[in-house]
N, CA, C and O atoms as a Maestro MAE file, in Angstrom:
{
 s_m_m2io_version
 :::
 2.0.0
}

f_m_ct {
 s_m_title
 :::
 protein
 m_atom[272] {
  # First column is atom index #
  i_m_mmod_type
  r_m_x_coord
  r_m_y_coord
  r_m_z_coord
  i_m_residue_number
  s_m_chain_name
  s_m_pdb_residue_name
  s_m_pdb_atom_name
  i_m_atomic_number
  :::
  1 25 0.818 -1.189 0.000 1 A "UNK " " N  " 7
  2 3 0.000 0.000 0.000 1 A "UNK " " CA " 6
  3 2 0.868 1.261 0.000 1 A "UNK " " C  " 6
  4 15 0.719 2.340 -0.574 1 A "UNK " " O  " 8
  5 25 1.528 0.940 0.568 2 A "UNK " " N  " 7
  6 3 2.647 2.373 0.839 2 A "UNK " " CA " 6
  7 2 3.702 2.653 -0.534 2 A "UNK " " C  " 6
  8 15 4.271 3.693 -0.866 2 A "UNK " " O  " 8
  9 25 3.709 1.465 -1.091 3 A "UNK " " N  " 7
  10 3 4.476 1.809 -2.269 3 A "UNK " " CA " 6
  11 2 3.374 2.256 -3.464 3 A "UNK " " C  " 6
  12 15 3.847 2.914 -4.390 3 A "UNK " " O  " 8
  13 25 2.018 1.962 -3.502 4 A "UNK " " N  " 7
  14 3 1.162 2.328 -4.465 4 A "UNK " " CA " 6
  15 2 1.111 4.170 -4.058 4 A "UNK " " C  " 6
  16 15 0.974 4.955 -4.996 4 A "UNK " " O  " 8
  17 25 1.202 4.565 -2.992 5 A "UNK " " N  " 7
  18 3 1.122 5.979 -2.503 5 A "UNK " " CA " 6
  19 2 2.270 6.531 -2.705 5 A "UNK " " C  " 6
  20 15 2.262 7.737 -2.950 5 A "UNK " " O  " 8
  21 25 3.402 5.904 -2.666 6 A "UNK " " N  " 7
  22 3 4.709 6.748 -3.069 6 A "UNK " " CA " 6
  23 2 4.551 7.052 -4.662 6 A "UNK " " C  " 6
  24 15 4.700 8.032 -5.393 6 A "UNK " " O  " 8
  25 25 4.131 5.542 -4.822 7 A "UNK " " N  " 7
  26 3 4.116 6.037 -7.040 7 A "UNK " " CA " 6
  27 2 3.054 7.031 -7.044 7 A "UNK " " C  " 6
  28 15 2.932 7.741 -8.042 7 A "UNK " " O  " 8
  29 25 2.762 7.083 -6.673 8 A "UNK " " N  " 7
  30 3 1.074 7.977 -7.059 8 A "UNK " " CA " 6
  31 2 1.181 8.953 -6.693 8 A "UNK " " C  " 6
  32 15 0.370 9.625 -7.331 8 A "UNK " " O  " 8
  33 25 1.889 9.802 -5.755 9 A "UNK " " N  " 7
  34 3 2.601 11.123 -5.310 9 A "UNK " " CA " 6
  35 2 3.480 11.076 -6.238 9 A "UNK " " C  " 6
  36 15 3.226 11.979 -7.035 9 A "UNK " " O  " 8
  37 25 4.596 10.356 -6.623 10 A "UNK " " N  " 7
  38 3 5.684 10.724 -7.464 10 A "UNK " " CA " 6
  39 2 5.179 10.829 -9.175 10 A "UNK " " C  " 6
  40 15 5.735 11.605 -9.953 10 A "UNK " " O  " 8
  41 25 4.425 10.222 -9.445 11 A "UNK " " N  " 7
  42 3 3.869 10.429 -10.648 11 A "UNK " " CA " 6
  43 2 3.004 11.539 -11.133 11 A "UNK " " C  " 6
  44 15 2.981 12.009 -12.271 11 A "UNK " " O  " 8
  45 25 2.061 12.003 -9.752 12 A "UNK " " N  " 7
  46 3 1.486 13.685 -9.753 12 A "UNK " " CA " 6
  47 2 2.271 14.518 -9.975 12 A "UNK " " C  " 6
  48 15 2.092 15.495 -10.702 12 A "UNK " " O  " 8
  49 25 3.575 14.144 -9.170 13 A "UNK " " N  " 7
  50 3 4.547 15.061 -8.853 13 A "UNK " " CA " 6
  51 2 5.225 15.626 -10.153 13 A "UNK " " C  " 6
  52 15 5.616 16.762 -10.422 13 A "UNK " " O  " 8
  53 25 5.237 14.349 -10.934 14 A "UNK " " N  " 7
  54 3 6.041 14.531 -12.241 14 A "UNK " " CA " 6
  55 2 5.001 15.317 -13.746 14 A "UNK " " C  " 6
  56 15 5.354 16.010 -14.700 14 A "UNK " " O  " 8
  57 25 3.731 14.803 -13.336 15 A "UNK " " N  " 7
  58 3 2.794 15.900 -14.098 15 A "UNK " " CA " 6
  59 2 2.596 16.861 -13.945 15 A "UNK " " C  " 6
  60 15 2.657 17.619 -14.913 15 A "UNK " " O  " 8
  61 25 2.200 17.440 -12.466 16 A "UNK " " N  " 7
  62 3 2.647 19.031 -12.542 16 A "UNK " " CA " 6
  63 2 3.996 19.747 -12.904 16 A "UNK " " C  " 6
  64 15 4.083 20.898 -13.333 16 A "UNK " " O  " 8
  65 25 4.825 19.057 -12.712 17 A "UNK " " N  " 7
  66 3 6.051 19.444 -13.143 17 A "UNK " " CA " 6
  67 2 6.262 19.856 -14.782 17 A "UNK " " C  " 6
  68 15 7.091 20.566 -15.351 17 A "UNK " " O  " 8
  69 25 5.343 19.224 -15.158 18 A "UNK " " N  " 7
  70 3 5.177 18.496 -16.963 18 A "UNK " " CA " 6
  71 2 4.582 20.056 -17.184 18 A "UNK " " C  " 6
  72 15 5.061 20.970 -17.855 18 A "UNK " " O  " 8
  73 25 3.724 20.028 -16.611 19 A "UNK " " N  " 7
  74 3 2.157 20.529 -17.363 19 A "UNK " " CA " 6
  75 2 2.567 22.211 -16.551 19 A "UNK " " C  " 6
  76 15 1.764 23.107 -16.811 19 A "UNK " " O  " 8
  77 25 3.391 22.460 -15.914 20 A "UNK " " N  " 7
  78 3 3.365 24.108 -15.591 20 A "UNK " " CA " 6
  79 2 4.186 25.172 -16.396 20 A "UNK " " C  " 6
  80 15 5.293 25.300 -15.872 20 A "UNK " " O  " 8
  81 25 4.063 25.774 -17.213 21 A "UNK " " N  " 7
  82 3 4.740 26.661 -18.064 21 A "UNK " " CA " 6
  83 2 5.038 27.861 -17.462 21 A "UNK " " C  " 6
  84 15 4.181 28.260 -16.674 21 A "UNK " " O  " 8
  85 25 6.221 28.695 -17.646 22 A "UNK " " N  " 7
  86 3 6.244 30.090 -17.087 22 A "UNK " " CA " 6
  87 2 5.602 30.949 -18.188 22 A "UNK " " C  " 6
  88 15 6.267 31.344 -19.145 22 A "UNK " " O  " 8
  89 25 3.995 31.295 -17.999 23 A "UNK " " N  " 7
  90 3 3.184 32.070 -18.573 23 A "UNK " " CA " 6
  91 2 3.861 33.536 -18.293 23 A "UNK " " C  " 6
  92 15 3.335 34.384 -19.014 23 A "UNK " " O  " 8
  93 25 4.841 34.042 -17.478 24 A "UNK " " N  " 7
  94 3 4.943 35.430 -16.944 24 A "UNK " " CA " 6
  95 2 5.357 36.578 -17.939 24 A "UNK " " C  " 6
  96 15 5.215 37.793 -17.802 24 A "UNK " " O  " 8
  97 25 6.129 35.574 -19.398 25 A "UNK " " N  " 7
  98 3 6.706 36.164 -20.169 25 A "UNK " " CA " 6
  99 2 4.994 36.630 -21.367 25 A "UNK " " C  " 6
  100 15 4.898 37.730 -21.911 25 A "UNK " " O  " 8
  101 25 4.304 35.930 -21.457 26 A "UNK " " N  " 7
  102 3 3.019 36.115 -21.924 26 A "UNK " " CA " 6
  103 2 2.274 37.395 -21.720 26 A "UNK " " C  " 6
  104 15 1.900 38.370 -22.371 26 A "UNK " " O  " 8
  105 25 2.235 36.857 -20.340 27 A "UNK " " N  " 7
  106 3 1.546 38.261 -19.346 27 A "UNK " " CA " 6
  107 2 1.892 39.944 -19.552 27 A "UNK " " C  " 6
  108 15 1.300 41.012 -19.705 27 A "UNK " " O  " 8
  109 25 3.460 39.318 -19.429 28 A "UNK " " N  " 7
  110 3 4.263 41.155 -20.095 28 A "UNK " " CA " 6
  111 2 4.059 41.288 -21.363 28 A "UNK " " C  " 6
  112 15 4.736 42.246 -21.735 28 A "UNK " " O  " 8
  113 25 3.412 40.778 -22.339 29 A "UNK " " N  " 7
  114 3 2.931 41.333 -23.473 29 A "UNK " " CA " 6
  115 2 1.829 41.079 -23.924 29 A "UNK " " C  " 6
  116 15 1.338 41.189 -25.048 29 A "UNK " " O  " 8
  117 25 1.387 40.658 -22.776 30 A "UNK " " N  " 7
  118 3 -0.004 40.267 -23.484 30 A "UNK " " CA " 6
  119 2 -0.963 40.567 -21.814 30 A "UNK " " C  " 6
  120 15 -1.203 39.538 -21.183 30 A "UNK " " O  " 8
  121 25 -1.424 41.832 -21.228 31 A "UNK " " N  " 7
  122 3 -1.558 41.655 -19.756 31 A "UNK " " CA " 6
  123 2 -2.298 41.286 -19.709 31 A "UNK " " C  " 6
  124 15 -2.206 40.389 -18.871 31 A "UNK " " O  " 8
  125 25 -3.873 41.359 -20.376 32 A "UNK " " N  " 7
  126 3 -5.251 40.430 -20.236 32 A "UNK " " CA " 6
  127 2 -5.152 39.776 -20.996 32 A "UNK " " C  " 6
  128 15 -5.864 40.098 -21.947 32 A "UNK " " O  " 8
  129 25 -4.502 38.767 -21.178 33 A "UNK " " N  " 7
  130 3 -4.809 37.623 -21.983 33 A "UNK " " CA " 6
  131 2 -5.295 36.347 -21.233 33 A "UNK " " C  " 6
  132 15 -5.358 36.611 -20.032 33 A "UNK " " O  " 8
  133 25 -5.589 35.318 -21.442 34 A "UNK " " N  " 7
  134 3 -6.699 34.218 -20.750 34 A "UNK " " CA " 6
  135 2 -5.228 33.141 -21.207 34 A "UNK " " C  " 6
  136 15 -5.119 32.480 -22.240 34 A "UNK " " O  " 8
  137 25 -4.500 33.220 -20.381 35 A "UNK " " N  " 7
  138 3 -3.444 32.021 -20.749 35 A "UNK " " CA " 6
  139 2 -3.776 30.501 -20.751 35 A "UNK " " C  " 6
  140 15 -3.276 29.573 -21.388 35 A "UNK " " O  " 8
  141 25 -4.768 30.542 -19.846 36 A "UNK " " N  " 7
  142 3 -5.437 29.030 -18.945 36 A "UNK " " CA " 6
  143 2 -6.341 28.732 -20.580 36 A "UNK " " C  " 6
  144 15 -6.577 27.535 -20.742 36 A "UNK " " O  " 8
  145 25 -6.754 29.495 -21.543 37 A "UNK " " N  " 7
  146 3 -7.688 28.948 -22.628 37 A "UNK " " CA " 6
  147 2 -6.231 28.384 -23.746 37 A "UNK " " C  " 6
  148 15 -6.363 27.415 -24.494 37 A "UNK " " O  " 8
  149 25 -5.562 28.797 -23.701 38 A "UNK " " N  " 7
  150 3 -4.675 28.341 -24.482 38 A "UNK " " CA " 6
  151 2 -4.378 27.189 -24.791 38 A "UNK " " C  " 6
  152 15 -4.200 26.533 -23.764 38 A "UNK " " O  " 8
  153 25 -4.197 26.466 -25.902 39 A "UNK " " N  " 7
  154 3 -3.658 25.271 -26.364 39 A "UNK " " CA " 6
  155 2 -2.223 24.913 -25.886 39 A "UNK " " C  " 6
  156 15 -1.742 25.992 -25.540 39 A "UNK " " O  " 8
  157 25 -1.369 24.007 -25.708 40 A "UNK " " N  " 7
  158 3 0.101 23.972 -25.270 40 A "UNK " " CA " 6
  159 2 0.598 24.236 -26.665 40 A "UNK " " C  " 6
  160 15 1.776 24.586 -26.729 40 A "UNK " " O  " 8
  161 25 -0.136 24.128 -27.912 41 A "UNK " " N  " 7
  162 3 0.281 24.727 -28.937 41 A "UNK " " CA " 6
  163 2 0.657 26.062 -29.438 41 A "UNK " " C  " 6
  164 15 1.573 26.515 -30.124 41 A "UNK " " O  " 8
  165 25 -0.324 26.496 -28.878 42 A "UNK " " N  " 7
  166 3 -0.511 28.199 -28.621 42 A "UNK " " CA " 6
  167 2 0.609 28.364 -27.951 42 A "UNK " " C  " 6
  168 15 1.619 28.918 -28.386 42 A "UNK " " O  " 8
  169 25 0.469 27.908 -26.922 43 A "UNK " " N  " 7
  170 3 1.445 28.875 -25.742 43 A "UNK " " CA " 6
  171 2 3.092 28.559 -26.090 43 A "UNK " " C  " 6
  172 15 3.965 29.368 -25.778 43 A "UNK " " O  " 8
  173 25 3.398 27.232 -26.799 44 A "UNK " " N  " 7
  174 3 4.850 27.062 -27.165 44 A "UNK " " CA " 6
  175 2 5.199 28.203 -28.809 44 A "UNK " " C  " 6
  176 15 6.203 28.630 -29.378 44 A "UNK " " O  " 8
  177 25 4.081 28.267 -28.960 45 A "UNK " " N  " 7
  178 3 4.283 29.338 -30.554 45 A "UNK " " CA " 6
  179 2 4.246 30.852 -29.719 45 A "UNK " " C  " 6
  180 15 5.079 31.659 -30.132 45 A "UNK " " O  " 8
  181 25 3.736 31.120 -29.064 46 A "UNK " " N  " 7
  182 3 3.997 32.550 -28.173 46 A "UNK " " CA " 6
  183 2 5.597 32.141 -27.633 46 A "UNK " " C  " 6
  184 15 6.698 32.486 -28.062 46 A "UNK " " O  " 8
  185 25 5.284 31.451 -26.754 47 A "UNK " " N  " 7
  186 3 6.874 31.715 -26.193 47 A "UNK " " CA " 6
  187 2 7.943 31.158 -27.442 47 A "UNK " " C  " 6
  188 15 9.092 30.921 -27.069 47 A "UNK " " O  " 8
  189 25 7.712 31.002 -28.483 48 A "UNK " " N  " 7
  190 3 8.741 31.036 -29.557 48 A "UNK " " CA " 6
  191 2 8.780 32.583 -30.172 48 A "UNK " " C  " 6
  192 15 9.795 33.206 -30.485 48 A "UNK " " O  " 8
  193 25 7.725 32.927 -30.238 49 A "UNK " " N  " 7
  194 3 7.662 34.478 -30.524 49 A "UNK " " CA " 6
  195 2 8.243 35.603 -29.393 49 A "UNK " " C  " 6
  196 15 8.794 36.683 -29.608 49 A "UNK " " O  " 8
  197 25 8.033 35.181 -28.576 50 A "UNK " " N  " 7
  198 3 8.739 36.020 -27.293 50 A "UNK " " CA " 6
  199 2 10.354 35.965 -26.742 50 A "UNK " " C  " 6
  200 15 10.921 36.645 -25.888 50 A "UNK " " O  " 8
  201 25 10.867 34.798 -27.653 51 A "UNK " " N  " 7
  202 3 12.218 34.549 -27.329 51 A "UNK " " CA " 6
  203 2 12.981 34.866 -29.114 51 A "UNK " " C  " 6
  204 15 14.191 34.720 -29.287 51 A "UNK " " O  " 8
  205 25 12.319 35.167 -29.924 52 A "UNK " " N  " 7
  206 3 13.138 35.306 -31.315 52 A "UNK " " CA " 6
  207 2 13.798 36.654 -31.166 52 A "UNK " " C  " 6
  208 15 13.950 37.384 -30.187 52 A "UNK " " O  " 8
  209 25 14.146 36.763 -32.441 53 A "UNK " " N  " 7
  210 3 14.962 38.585 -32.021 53 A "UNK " " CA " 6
  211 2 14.562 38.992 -32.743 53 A "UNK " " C  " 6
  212 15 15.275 39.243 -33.714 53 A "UNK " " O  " 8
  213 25 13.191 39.329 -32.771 54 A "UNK " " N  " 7
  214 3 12.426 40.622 -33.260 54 A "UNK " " CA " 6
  215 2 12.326 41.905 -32.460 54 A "UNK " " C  " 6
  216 15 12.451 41.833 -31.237 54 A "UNK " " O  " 8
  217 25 12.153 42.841 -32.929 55 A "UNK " " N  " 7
  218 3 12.162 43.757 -32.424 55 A "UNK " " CA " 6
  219 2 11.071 43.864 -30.634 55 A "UNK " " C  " 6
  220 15 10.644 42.730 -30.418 55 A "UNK " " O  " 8
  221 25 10.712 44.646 -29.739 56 A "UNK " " N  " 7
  222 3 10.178 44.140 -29.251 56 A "UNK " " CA " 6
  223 2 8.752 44.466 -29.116 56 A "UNK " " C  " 6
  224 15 7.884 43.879 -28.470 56 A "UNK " " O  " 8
  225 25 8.676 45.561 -29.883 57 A "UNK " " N  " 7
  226 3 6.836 45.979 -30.758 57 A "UNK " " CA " 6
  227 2 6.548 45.272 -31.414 57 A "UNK " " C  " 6
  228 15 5.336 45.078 -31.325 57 A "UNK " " O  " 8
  229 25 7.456 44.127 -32.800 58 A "UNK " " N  " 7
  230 3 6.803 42.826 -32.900 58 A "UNK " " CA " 6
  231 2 6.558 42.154 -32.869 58 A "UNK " " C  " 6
  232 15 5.943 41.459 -33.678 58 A "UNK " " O  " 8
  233 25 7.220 41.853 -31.052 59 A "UNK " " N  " 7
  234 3 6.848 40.979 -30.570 59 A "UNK " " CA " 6
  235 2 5.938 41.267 -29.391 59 A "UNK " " C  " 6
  236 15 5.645 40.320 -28.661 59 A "UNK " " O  " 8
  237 25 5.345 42.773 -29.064 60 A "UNK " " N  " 7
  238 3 3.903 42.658 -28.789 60 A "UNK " " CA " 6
  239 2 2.885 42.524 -29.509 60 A "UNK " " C  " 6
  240 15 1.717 42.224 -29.261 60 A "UNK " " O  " 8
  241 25 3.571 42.837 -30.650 61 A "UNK " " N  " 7
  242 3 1.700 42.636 -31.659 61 A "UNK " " CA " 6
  243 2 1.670 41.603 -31.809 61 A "UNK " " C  " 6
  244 15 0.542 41.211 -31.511 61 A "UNK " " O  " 8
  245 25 2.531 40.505 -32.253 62 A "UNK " " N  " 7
  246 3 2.192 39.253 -32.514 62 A "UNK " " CA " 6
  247 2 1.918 38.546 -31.560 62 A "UNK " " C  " 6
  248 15 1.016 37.728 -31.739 62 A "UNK " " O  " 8
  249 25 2.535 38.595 -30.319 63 A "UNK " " N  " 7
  250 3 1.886 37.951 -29.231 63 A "UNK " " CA " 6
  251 2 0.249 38.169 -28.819 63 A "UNK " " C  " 6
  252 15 -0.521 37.228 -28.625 63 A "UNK " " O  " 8
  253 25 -0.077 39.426 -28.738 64 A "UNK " " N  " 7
  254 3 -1.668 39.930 -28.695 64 A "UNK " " CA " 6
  255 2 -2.319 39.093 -30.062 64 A "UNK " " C  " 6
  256 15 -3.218 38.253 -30.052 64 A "UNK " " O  " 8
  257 25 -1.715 39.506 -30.975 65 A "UNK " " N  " 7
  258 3 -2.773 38.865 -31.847 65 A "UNK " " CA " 6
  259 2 -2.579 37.212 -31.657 65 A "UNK " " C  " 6
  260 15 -3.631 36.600 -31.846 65 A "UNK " " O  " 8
  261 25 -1.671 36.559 -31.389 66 A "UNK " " N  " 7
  262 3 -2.142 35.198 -31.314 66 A "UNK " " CA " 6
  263 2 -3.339 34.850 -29.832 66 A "UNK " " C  " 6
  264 15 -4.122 33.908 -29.706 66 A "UNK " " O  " 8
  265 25 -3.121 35.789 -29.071 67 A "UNK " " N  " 7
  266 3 -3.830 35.179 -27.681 67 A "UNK " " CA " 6
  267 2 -5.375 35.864 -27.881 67 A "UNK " " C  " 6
  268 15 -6.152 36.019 -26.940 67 A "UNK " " O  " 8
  269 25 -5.723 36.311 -29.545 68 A "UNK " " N  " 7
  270 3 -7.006 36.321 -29.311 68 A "UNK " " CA " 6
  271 2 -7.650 35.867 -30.194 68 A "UNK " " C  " 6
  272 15 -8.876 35.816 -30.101 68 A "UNK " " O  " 8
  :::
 }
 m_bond[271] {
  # First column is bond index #
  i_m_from
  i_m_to
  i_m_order
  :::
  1 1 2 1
  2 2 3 1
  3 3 4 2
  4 3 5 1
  5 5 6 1
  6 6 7 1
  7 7 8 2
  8 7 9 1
  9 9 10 1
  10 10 11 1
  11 11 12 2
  12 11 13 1
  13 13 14 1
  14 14 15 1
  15 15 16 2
  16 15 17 1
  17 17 18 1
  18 18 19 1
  19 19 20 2
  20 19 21 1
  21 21 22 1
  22 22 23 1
  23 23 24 2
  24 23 25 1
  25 25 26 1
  26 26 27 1
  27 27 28 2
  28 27 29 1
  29 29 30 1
  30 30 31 1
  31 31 32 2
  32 31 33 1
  33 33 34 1
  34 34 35 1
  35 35 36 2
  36 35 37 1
  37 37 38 1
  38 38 39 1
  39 39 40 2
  40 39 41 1
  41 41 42 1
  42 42 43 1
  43 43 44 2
  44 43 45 1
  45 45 46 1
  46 46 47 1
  47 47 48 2
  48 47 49 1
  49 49 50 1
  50 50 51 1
  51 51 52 2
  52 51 53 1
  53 53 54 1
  54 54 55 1
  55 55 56 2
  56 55 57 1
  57 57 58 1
  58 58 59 1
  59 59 60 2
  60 59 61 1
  61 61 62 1
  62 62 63 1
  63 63 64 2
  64 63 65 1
  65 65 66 1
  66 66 67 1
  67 67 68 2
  68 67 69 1
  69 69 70 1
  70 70 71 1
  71 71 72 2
  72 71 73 1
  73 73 74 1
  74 74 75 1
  75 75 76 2
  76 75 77 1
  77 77 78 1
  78 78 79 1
  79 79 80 2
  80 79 81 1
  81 81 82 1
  82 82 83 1
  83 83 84 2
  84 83 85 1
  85 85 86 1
  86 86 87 1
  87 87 88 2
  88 87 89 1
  89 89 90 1
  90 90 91 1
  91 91 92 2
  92 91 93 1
  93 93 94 1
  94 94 95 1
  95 95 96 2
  96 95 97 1
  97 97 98 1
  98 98 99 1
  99 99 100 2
  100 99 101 1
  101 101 102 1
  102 102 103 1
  103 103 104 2
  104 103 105 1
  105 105 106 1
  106 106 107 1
  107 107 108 2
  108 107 109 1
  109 109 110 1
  110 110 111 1
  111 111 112 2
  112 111 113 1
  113 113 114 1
  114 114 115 1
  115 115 116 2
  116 115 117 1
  117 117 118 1
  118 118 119 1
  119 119 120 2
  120 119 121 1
  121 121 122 1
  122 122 123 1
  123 123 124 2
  124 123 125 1
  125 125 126 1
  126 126 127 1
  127 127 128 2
  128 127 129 1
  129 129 130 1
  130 130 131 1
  131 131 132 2
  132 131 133 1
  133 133 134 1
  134 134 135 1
  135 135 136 2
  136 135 137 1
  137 137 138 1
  138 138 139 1
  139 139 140 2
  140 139 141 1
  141 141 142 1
  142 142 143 1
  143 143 144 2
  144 143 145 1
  145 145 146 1
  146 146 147 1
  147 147 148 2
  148 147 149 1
  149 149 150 1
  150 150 151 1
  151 151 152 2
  152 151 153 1
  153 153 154 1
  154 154 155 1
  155 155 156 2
  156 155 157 1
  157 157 158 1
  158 158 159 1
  159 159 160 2
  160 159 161 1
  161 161 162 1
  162 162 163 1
  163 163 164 2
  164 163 165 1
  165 165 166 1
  166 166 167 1
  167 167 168 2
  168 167 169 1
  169 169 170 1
  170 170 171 1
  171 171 172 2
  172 171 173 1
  173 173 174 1
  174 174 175 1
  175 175 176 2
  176 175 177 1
  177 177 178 1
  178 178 179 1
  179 179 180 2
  180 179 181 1
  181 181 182 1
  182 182 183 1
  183 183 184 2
  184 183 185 1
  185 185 186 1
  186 186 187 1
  187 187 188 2
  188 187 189 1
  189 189 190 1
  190 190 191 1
  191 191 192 2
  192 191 193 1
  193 193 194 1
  194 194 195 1
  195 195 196 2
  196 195 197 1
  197 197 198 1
  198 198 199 1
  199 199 200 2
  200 199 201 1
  201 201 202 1
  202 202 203 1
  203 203 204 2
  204 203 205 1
  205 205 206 1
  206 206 207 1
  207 207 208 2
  208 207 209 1
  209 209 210 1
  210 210 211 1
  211 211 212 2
  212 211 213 1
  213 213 214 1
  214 214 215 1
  215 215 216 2
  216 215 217 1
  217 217 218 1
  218 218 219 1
  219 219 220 2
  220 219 221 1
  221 221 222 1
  222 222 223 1
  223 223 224 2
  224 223 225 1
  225 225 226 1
  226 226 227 1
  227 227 228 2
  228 227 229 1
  229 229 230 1
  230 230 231 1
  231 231 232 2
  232 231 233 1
  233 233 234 1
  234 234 235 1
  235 235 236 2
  236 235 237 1
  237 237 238 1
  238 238 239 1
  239 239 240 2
  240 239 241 1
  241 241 242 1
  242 242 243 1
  243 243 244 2
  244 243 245 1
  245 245 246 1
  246 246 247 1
  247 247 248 2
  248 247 249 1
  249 249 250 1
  250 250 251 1
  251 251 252 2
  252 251 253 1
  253 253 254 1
  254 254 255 1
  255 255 256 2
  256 255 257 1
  257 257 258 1
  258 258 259 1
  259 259 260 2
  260 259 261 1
  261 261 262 1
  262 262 263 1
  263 263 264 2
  264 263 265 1
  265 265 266 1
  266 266 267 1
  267 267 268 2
  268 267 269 1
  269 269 270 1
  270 270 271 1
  271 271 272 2
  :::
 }
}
């Protein structure tokens, strides 16, 4: 029993770990945006847009326009 509870904590453990993104870089260009509606598709094509070397006005417009 105690080993079914260790896997089962360690395996939560490893999905939240999975599944939490740092949205913060989003937020600074995008401040009302609904990050939680986002696809993990969405949000890895934003944070590809937020880390390229575009200027950084085009990389607020393009970020706004994808998060709506």
């Amino acid at each position: 029993m105690k080993t079914l509870i260790a896997t089962t904590a360690l395996v939560l453990t490893a999905f939240s770990a999975s599944a939490m993104i740092d949205t913060s870089a989003i937020e600074q260009y995008a401040p009302n945006a609904d990050v939680a509606a986002l696809t993990d598709a969405e949000v890895n094509t934003i944070l590809s847009v937020i880390h390229s070397s575009d200027s950084e006005g085009e990389k607020r417009a393009l970020v706004q326009a994808l998060v709506k």
